[in-house]
PDB file of N, H, CA, C and O in Angstrom:
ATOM      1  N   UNK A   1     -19.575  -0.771   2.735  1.00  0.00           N
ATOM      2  CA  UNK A   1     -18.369  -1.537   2.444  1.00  0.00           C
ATOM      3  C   UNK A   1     -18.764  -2.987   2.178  1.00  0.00           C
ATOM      4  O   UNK A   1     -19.510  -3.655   2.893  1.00  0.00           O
ATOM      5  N   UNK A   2     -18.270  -3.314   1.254  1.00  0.00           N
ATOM      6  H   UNK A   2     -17.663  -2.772   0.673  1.00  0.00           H
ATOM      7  CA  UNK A   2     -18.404  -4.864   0.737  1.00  0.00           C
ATOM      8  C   UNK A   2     -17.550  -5.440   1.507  1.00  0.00           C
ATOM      9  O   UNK A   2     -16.446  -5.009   1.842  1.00  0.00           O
ATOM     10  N   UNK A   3     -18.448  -7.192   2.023  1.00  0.00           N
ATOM     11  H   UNK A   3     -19.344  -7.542   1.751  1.00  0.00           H
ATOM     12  CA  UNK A   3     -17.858  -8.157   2.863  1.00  0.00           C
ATOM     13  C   UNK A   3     -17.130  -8.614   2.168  1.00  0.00           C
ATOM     14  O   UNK A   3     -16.422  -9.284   2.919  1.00  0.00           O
ATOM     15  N   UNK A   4     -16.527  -8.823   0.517  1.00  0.00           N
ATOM     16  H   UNK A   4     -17.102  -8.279  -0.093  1.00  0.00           H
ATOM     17  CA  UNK A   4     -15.803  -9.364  -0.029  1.00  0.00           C
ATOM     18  C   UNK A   4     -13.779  -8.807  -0.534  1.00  0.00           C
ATOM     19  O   UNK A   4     -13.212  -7.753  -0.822  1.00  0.00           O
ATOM     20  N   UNK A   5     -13.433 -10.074  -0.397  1.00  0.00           N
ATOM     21  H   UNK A   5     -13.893 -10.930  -0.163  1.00  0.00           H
ATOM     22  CA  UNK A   5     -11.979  -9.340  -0.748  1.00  0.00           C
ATOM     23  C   UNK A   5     -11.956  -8.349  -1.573  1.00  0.00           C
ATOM     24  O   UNK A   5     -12.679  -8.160  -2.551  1.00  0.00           O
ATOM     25  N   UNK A   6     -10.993  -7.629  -1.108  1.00  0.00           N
ATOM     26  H   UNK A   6     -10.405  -7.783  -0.313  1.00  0.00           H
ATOM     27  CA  UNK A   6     -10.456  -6.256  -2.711  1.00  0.00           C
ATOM     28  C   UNK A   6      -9.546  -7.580  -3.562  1.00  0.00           C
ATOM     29  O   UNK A   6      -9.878  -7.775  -4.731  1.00  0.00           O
ATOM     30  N   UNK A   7      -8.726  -8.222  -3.130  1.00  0.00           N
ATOM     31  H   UNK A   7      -8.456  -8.064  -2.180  1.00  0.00           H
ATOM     32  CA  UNK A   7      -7.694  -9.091  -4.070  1.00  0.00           C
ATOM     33  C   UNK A   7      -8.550 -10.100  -4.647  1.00  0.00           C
ATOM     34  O   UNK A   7      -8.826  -9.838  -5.818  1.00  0.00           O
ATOM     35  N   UNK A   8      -9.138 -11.334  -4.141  1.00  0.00           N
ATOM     36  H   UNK A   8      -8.914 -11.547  -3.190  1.00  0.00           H
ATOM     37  CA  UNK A   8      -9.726 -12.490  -4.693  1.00  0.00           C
ATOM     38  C   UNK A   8     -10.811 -12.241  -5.064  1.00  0.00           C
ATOM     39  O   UNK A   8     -11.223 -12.816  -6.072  1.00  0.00           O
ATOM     40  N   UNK A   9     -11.736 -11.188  -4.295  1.00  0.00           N
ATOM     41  H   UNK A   9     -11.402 -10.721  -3.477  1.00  0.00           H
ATOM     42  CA  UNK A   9     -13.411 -10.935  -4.605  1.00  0.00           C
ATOM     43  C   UNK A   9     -14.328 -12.692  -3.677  1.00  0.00           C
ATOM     44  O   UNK A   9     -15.434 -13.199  -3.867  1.00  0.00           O
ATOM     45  N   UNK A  10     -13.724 -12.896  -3.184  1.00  0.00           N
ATOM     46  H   UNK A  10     -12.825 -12.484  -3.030  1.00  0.00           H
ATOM     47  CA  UNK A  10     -14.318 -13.528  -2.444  1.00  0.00           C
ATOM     48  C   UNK A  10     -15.005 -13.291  -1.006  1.00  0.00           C
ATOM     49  O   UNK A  10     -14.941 -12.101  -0.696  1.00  0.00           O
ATOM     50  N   UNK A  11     -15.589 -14.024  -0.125  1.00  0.00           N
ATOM     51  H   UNK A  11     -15.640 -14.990  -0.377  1.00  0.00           H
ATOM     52  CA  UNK A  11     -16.342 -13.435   1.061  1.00  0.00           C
ATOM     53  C   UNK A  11     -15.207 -13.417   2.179  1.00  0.00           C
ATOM     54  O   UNK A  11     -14.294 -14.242   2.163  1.00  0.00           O
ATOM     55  N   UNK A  12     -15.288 -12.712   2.869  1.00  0.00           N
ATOM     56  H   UNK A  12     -16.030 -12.041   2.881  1.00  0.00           H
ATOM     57  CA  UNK A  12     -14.088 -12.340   4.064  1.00  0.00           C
ATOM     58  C   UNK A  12     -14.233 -12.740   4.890  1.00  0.00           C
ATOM     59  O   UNK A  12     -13.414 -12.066   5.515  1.00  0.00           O
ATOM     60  N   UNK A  13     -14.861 -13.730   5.994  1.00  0.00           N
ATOM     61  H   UNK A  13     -15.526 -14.277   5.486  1.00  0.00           H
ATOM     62  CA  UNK A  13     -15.105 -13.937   7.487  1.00  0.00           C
ATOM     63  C   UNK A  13     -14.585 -13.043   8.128  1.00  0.00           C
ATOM     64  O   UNK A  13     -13.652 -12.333   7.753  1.00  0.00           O
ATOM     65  N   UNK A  14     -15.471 -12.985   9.729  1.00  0.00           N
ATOM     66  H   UNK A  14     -16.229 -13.562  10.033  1.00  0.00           H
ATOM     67  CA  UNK A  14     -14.156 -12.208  10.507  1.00  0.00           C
ATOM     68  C   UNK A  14     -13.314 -12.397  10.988  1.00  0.00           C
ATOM     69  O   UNK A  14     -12.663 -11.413  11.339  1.00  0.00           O
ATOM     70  N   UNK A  15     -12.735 -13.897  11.345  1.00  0.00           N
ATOM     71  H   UNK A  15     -13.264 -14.697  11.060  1.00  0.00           H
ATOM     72  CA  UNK A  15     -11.794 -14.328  11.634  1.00  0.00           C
ATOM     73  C   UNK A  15     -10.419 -14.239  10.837  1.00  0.00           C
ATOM     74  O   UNK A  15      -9.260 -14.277  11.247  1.00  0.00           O
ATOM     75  N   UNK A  16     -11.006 -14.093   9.414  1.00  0.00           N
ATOM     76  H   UNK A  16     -11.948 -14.062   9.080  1.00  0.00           H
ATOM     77  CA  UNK A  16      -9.770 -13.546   8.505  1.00  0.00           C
ATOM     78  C   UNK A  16      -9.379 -12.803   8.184  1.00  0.00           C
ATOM     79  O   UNK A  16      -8.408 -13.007   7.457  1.00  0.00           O
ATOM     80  N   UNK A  17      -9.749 -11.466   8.419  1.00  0.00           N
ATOM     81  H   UNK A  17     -10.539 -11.300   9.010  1.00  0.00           H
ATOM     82  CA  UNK A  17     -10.409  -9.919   8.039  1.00  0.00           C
ATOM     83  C   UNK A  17      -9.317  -9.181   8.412  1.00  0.00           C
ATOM     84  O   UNK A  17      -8.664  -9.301   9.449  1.00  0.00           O
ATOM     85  N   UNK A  18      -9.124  -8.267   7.339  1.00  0.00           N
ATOM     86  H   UNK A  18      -9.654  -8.171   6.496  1.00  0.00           H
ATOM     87  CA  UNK A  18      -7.749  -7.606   7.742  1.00  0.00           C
ATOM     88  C   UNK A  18      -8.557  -6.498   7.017  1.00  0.00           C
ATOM     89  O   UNK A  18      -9.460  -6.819   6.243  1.00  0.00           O
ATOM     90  N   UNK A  19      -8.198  -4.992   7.292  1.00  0.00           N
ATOM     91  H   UNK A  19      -7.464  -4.732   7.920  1.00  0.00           H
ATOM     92  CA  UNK A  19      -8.835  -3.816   7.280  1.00  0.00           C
ATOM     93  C   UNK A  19      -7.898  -2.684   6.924  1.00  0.00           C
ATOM     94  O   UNK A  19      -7.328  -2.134   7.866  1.00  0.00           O
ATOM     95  N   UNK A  20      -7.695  -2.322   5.873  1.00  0.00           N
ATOM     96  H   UNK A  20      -8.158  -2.769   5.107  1.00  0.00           H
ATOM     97  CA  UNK A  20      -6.749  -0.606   5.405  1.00  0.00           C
ATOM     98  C   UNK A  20      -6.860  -0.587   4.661  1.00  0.00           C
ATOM     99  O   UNK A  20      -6.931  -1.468   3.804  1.00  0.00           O
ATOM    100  N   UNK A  21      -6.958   0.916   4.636  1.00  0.00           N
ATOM    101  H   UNK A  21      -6.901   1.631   5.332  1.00  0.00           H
ATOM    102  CA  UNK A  21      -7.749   1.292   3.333  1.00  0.00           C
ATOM    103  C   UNK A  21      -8.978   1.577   2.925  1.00  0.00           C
ATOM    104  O   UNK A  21      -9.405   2.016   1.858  1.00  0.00           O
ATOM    105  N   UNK A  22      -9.562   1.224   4.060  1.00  0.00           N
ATOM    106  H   UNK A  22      -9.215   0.867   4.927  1.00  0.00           H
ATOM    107  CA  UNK A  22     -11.043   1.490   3.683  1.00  0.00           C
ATOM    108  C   UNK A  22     -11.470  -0.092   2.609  1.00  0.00           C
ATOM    109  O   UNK A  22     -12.465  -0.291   1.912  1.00  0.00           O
ATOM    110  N   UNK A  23     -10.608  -0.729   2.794  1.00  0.00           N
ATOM    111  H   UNK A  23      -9.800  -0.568   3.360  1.00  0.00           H
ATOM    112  CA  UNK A  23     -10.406  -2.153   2.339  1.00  0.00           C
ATOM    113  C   UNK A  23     -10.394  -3.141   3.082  1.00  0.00           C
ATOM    114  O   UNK A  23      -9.842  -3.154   4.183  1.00  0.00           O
ATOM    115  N   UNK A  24     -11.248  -4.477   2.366  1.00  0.00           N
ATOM    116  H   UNK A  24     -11.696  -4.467   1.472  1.00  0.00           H
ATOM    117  CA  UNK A  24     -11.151  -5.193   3.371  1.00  0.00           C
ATOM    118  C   UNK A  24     -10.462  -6.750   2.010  1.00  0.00           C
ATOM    119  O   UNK A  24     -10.679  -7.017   0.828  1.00  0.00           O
ATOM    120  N   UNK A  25      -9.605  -7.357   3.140  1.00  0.00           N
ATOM    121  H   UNK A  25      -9.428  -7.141   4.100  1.00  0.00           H
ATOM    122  CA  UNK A  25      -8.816  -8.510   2.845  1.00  0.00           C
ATOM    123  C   UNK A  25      -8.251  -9.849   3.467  1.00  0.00           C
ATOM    124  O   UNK A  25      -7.549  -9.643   4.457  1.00  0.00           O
ATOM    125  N   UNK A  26      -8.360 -10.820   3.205  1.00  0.00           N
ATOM    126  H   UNK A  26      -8.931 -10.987   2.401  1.00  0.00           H
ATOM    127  CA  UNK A  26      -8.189 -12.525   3.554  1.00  0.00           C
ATOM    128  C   UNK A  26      -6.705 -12.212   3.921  1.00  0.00           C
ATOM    129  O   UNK A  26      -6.049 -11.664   3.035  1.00  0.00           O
ATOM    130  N   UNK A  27      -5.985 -12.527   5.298  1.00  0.00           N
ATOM    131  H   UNK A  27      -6.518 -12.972   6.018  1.00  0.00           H
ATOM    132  CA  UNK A  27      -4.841 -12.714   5.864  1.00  0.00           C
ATOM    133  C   UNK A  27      -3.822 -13.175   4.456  1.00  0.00           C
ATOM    134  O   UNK A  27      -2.697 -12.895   4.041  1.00  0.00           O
ATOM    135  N   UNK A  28      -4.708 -13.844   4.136  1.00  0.00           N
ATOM    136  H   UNK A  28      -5.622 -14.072   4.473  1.00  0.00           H
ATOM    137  CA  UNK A  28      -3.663 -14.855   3.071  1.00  0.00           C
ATOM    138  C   UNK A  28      -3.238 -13.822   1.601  1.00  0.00           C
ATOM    139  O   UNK A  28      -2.250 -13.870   0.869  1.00  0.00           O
ATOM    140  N   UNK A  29      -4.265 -13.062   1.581  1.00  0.00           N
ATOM    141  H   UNK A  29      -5.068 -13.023   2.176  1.00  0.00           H
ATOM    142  CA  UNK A  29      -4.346 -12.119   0.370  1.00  0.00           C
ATOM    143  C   UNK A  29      -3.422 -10.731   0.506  1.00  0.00           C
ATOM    144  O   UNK A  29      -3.077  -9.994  -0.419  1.00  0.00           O
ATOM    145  N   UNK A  30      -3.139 -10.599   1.846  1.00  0.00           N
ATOM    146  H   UNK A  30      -3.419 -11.197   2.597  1.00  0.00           H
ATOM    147  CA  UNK A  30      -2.537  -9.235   2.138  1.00  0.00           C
ATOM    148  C   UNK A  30      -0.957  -9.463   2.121  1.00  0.00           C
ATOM    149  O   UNK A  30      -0.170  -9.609   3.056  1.00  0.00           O
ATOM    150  N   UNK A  31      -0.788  -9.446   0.918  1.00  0.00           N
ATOM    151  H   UNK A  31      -1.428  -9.327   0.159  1.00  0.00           H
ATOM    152  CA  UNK A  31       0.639  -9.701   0.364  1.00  0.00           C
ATOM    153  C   UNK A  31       0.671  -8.667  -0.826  1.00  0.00           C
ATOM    154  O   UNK A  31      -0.206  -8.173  -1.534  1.00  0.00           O
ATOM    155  N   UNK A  32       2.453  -8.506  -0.733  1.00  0.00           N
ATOM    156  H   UNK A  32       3.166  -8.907  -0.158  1.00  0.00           H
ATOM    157  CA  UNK A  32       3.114  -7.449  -1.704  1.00  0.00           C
ATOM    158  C   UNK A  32       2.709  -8.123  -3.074  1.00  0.00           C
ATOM    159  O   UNK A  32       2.564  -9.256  -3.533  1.00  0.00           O
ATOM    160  N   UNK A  33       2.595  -6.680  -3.516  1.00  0.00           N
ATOM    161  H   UNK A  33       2.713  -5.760  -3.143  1.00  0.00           H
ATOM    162  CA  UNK A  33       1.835  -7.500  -4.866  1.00  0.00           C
ATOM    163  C   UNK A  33       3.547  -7.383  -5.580  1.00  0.00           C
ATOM    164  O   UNK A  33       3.930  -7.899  -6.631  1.00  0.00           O
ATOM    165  N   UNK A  34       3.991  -6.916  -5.045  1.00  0.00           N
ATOM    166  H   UNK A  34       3.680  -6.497  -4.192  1.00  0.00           H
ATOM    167  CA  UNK A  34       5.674  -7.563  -6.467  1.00  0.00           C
ATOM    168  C   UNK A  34       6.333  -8.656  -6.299  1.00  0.00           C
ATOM    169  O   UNK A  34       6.599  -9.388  -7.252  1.00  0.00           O
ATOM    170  N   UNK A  35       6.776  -8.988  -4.764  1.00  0.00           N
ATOM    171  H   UNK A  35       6.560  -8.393  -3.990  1.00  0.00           H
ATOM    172  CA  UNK A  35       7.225  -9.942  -4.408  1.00  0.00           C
ATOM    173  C   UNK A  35       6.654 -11.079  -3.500  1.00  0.00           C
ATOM    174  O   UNK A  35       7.300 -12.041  -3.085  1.00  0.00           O
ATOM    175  N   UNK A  36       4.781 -10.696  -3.159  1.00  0.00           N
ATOM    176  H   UNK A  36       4.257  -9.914  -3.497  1.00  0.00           H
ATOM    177  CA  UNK A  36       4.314 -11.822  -2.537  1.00  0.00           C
ATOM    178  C   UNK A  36       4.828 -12.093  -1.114  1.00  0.00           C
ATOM    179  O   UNK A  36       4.837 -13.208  -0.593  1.00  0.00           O
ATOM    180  N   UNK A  37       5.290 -10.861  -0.493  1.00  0.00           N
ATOM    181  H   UNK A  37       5.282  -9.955  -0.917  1.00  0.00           H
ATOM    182  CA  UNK A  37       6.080 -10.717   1.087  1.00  0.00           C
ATOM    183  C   UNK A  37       4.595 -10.635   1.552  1.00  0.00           C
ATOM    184  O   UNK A  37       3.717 -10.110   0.868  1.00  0.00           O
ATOM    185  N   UNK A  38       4.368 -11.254   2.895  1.00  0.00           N
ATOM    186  H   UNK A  38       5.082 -11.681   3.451  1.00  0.00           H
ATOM    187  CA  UNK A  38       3.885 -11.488   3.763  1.00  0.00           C
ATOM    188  C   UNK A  38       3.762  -9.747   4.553  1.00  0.00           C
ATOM    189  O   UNK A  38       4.646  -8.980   4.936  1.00  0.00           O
ATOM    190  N   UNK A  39       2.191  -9.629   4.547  1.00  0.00           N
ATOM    191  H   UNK A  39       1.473 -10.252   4.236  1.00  0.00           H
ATOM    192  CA  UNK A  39       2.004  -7.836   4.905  1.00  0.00           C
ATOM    193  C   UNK A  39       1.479  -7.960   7.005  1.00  0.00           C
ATOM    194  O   UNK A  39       0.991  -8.885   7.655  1.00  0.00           O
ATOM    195  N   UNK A  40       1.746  -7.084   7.247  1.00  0.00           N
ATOM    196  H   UNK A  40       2.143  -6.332   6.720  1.00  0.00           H
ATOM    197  CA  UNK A  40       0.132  -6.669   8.081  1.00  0.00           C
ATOM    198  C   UNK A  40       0.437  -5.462   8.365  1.00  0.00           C
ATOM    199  O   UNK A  40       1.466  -4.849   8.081  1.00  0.00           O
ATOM    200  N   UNK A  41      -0.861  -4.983   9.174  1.00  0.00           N
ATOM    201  H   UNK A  41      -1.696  -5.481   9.405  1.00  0.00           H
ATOM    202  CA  UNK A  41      -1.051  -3.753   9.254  1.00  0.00           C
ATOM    203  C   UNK A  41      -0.368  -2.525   9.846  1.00  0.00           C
ATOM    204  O   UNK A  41      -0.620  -1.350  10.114  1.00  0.00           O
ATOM    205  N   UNK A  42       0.597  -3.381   9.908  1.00  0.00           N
ATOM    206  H   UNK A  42       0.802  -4.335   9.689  1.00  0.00           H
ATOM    207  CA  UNK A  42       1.571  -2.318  10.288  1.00  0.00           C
ATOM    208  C   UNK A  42       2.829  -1.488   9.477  1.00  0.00           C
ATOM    209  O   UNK A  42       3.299  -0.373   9.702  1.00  0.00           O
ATOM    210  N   UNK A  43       3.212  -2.617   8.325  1.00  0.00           N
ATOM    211  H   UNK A  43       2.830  -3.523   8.142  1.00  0.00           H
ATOM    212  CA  UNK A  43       3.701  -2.672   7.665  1.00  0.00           C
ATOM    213  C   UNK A  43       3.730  -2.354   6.075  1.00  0.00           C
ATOM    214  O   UNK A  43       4.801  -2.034   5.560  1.00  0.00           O
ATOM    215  N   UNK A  44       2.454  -2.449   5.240  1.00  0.00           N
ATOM    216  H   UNK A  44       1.584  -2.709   5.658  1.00  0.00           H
ATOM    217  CA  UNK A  44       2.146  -1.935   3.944  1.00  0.00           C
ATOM    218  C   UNK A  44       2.416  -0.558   3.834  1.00  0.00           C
ATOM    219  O   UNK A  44       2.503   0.346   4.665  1.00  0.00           O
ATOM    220  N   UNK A  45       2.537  -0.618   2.503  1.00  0.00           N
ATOM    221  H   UNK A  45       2.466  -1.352   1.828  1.00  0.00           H
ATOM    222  CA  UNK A  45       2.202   0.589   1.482  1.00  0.00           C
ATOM    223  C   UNK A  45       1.398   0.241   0.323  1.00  0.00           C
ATOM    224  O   UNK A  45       1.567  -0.635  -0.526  1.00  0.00           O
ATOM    225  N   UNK A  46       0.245   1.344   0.507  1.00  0.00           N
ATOM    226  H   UNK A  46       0.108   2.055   1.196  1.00  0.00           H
ATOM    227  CA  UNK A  46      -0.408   1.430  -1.262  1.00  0.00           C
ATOM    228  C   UNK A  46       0.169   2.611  -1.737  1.00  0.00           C
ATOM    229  O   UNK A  46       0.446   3.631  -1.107  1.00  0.00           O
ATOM    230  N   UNK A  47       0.331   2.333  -3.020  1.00  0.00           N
ATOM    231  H   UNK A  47       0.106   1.504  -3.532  1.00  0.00           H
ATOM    232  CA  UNK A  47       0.093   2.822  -4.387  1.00  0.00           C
ATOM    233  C   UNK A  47      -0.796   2.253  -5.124  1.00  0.00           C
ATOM    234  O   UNK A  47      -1.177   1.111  -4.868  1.00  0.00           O
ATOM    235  N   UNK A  48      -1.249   2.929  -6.117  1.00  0.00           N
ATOM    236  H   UNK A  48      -0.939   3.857  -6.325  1.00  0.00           H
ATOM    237  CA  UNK A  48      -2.243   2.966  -7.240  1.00  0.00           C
ATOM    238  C   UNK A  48      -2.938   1.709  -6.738  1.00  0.00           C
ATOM    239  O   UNK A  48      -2.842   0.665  -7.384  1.00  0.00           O
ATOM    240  N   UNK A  49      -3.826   1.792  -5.297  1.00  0.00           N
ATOM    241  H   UNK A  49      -3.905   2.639  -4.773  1.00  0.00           H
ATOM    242  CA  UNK A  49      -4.849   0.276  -4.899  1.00  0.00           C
ATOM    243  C   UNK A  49      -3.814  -1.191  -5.042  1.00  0.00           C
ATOM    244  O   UNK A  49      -4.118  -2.327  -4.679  1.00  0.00           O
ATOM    245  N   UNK A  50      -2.554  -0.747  -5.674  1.00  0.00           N
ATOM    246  H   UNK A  50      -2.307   0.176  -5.969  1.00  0.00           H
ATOM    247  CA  UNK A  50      -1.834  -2.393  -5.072  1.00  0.00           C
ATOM    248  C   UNK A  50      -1.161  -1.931  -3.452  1.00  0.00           C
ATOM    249  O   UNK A  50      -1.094  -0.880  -2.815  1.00  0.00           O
ATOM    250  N   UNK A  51      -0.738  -3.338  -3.235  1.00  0.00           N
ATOM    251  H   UNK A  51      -0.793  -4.192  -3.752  1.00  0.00           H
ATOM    252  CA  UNK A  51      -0.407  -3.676  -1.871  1.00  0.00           C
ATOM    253  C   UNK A  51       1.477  -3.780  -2.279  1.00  0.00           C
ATOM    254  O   UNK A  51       2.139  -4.420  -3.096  1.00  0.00           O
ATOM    255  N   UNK A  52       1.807  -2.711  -1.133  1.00  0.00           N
ATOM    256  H   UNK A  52       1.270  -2.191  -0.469  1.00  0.00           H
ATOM    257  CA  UNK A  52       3.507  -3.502  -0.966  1.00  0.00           C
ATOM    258  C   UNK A  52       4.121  -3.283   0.015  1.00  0.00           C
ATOM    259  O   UNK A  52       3.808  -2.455   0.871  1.00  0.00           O
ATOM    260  N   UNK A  53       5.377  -4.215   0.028  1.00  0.00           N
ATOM    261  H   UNK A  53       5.632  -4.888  -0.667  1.00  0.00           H
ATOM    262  CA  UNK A  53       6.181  -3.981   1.810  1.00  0.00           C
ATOM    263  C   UNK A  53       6.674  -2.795   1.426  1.00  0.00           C
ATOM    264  O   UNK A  53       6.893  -2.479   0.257  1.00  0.00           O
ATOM    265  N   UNK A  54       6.910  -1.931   2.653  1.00  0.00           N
ATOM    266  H   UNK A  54       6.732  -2.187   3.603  1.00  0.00           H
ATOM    267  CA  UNK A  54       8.402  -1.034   1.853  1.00  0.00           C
ATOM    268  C   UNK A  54       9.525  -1.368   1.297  1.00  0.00           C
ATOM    269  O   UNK A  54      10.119  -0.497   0.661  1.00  0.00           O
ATOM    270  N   UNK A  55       9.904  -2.262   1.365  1.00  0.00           N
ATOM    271  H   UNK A  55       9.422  -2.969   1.882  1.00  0.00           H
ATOM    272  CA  UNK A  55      11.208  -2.453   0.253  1.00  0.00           C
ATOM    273  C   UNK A  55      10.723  -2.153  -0.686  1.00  0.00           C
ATOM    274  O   UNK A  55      10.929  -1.037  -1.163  1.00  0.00           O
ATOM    275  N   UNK A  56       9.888  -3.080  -1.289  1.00  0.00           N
ATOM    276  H   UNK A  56       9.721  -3.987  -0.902  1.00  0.00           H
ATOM    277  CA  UNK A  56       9.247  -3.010  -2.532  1.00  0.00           C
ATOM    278  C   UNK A  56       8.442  -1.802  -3.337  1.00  0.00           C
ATOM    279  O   UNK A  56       8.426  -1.712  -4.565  1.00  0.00           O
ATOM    280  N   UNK A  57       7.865  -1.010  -2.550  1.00  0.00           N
ATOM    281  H   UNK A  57       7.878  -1.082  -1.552  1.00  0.00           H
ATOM    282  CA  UNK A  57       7.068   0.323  -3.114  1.00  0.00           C
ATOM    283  C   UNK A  57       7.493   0.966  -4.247  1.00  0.00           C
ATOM    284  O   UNK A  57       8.681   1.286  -4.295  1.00  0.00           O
ATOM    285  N   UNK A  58       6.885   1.182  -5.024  1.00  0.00           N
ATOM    286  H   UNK A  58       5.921   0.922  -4.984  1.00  0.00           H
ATOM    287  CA  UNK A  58       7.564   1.967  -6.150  1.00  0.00           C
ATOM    288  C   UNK A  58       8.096   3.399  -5.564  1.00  0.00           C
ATOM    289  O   UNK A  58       7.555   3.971  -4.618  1.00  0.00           O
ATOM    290  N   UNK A  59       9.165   3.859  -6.225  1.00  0.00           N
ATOM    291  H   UNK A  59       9.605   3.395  -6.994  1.00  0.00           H
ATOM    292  CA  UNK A  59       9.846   4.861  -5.975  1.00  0.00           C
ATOM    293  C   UNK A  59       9.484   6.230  -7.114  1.00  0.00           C
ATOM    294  O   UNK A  59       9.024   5.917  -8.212  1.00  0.00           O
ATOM    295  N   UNK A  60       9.657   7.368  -6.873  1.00  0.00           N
ATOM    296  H   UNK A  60      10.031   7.623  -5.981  1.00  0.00           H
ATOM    297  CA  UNK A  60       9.448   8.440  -7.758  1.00  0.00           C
ATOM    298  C   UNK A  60      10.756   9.135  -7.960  1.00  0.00           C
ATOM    299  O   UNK A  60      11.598   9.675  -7.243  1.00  0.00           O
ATOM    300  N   UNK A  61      10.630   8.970  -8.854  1.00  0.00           N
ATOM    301  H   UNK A  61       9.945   8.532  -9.436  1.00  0.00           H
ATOM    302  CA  UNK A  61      12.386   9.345  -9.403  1.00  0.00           C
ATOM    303  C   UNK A  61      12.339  11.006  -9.840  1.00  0.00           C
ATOM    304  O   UNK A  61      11.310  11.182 -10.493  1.00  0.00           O
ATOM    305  N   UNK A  62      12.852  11.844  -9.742  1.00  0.00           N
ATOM    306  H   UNK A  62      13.687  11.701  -9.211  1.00  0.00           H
ATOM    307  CA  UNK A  62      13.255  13.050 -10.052  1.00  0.00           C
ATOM    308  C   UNK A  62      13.938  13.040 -11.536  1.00  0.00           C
ATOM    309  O   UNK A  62      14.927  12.313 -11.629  1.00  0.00           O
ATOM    310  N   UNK A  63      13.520  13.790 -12.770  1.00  0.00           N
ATOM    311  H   UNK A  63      12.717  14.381 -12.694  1.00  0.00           H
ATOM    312  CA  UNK A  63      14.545  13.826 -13.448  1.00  0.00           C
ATOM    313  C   UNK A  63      15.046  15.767 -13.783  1.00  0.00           C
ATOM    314  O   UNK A  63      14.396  16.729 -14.193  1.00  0.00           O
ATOM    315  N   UNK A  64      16.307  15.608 -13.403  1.00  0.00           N
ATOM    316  H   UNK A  64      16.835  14.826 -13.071  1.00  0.00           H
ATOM    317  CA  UNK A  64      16.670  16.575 -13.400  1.00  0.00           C
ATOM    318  C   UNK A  64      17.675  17.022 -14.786  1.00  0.00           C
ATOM    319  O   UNK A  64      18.277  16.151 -15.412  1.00  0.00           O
ATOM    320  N   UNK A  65      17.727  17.936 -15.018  1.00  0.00           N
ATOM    321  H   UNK A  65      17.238  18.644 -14.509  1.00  0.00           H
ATOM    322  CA  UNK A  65      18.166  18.429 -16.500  1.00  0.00           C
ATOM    323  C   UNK A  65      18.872  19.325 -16.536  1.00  0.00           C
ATOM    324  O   UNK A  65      19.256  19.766 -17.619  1.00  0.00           O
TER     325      UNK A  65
END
């Protein structure tokens, strides 16, 4: 596992280090990627490697016929 962000690609300390996913990320970086809401680990959802709160998650719509 790379010491560097998944979001910025920068180096992670451990003091900043946030962990899911098999990912590692800067406190500051672990934000919804639609609306920029404030995450932690208790709280995300991925889809397709982005980050989101649940409000925000994309939804799968059914189309029925």
């Amino acid at each position: 596992m790379s010491n560097d962000c998944t979001i910025c690609l920068k180096k992670v300390y451990i003091t900043e280090k946030i962990e899911a996913n098999g990912r590692r990320y800067h406190k500051t970086c672990f934000k919804c990627s639609e609306k920029g809401c404030r995450l932690n680990i208790t709280n995300f959802q991925s889809h397709d490697g982005h980050l989101f709160c649940q409000k925000h998650v994309p939804r799968l719509h059914a189309i029925i016929r």
